[in-house]
C-alpha positions as CSV (number, residue, x, y, z in Angstrom):
1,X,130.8,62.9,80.4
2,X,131.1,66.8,79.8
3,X,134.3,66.0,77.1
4,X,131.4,63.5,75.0
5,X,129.0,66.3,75.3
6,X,131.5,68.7,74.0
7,X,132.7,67.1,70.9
8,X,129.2,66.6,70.5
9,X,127.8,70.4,70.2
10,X,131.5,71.1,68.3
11,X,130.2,68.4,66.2
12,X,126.7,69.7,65.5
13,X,128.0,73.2,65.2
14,X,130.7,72.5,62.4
15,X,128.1,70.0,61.0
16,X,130.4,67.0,61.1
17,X,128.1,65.2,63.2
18,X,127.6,62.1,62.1
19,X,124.2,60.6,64.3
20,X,124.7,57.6,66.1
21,X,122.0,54.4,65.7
22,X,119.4,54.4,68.2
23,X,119.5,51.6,71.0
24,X,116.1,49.3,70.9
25,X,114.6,51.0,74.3
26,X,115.0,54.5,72.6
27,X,113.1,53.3,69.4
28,X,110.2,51.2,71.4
29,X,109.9,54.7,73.2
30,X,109.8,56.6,69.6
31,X,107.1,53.9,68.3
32,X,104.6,55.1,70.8
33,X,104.6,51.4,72.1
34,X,104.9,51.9,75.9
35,X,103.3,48.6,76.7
36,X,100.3,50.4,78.5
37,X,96.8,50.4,77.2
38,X,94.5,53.3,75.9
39,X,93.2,55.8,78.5
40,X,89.3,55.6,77.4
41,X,87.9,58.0,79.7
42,X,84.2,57.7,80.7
43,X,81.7,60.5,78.6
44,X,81.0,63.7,80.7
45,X,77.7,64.7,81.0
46,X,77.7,68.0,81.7
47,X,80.1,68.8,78.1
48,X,79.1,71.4,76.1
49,X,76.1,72.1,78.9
50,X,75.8,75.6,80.0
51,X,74.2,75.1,83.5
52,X,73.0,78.0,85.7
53,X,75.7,78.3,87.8
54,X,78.4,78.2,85.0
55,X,76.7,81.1,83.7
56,X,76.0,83.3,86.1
57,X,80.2,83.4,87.3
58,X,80.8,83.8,83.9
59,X,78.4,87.1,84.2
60,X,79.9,87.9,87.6
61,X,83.3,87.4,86.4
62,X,82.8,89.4,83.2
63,X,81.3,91.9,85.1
64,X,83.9,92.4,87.7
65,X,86.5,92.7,84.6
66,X,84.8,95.6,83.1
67,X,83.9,97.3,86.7
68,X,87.9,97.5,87.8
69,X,88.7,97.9,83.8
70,X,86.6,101.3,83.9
71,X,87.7,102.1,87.1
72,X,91.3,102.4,85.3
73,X,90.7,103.7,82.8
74,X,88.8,106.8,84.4
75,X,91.8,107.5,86.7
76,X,94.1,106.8,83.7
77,X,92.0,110.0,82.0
78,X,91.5,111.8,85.0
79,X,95.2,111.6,85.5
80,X,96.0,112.5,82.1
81,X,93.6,115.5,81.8
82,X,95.1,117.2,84.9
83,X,96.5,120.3,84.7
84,X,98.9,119.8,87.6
85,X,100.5,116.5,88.6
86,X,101.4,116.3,92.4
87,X,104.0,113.8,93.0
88,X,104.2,111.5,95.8
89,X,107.0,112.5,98.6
């Protein structure tokens, strides 16, 4: 197994590989012929919809972003604008 997967990447890297004809299972799988019908999924109501709920945790969620996002960057300037830096112990 490992000696046909050998010649096989010294084959592709000297570019003497010469590709071998694909067996029928291989090609049926390529087609996109799987032998299984169409998903049709049922329509969704609520697509596209901005309901109450969905906004207000987007507002809560945006909100808590920009809360913790000023709270670092106030420390990061606080920190930066310090005259002395203590280091931890």
């Amino acid at each position: 197994m490992w000696l046909e997967v050998d010649k096989l990447l010294e084959g592709i890297h000297t570019g003497c590989y010469a590709p071998r004809p694909m067996s029928t299972a291989l090609a049926a799988a390529n087609t996109g012929d799987h032998g299984h019908q169409e998903l049709v999924l049922p329509p969704d109501r609520d697509f596209g919809n901005a309901s109450p709920g969905k906004i207000g945790m987007w507002i809560f969620l945006l909100s808590d972003a920009f809360s913790f996002g000023g709270l670092l960057l106030a420390y990061g300037i606080l920190r930066g604008g310090a005259q002395v830096w203590k280091h931890a112990r």
